[in-house]
C-alpha positions in Angstrom: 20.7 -14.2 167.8 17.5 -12.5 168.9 15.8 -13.4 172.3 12.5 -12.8 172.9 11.5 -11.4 176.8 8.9 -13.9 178.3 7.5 -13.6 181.9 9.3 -14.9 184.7 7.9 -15.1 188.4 10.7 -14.5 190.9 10.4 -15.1 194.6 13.3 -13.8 196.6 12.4 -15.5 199.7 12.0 -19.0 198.3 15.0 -18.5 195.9 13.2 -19.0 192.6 12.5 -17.9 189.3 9.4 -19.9 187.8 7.5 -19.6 184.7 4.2 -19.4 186.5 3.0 -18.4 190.4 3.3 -21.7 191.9 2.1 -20.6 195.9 -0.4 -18.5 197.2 1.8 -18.0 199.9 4.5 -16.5 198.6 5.3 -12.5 197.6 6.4 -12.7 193.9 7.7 -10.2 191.3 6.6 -10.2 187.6 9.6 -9.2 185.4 10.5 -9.3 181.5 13.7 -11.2 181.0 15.5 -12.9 178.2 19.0 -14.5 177.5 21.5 -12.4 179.4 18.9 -11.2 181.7 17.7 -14.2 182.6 21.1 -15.7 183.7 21.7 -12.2 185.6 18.8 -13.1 187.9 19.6 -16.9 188.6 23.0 -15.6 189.3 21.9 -12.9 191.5 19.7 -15.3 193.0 21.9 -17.9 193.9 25.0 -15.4 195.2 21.7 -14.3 197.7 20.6 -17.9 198.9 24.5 -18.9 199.3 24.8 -15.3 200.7 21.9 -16.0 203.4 23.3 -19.2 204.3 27.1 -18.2 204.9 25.0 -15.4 207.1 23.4 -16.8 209.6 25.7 -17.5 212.9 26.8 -20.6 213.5 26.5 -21.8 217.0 29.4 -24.0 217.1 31.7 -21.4 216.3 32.9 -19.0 218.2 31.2 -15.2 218.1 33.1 -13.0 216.0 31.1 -9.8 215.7 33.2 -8.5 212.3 33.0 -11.9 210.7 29.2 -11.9 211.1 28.9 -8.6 210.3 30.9 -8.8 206.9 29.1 -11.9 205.8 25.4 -9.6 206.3 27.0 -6.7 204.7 27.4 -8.8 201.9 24.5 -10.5 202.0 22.8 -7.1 202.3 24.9 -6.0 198.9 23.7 -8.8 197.3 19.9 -8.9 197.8 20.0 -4.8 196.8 21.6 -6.1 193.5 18.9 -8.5 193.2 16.1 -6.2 194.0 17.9 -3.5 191.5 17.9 -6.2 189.1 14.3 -7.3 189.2 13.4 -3.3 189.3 14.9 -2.5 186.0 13.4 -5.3 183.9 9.6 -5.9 186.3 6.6 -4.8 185.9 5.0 -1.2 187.0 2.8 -3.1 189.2 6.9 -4.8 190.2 8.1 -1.4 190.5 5.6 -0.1 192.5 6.0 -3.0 195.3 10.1 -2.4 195.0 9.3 1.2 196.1 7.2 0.9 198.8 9.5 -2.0 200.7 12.2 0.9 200.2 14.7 -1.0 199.8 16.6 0.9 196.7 18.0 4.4 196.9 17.1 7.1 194.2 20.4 6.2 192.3 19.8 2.5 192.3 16.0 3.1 190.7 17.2 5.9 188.0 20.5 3.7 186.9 17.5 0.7 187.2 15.4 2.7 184.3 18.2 3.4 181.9 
């Protein structure tokens, strides 16, 4: 079967991955994407919202420093994922943006290109 990349509009902070722009307001990141691709992303995307949920301390329980940290570590793990993700198959203009947040290492944006 042969899939054929279309343009996708991701915004990390809302969560989404939409066709088209749909707010002014929001930082979004062109990419390529077809079939395998495209269910890498919503993956990635949804391991980050669950990710930032499971993140954010709860005041009802008890402060446990290592918990906390663990669940941001992994929240951290995952958004780089994501970003590394939507480097490899975005735009230049996508690339560009990726690079000047700095949020990927040299290795992540060469193993991104091949």
């Amino acid at each position: 079967m042969v899939f054929i990349r279309k343009t996708y509009f991701i915004s990390v902070d809302a969560g989404r991955l939409d066709k088209e722009k749909l707010d002014d307001n929001r930082t979004y990141f062109q990419v390529e994407a077809e079939g395998h691709d495209l269910y890498d992303l919503k993956y990635l995307l949804n391991q980050v919202k669950a990710s930032d949920k499971s993140a954010k301390p709860v005041i009802s329980q008890p402060l446990s420093e290592s918990k906390i940290d663990n669940k941001r570590d992994a929240f951290q793990q995952r958004l780089e994922k994501l970003y590394e993700k939507i480097y490899q198959l975005g735009t230049e203009e996508t690339r560009a943006s990726i690079r000047s947040l700095g949020i990927l290492n040299q290795n992540q944006k060469t193993r991104s290109t091949m």
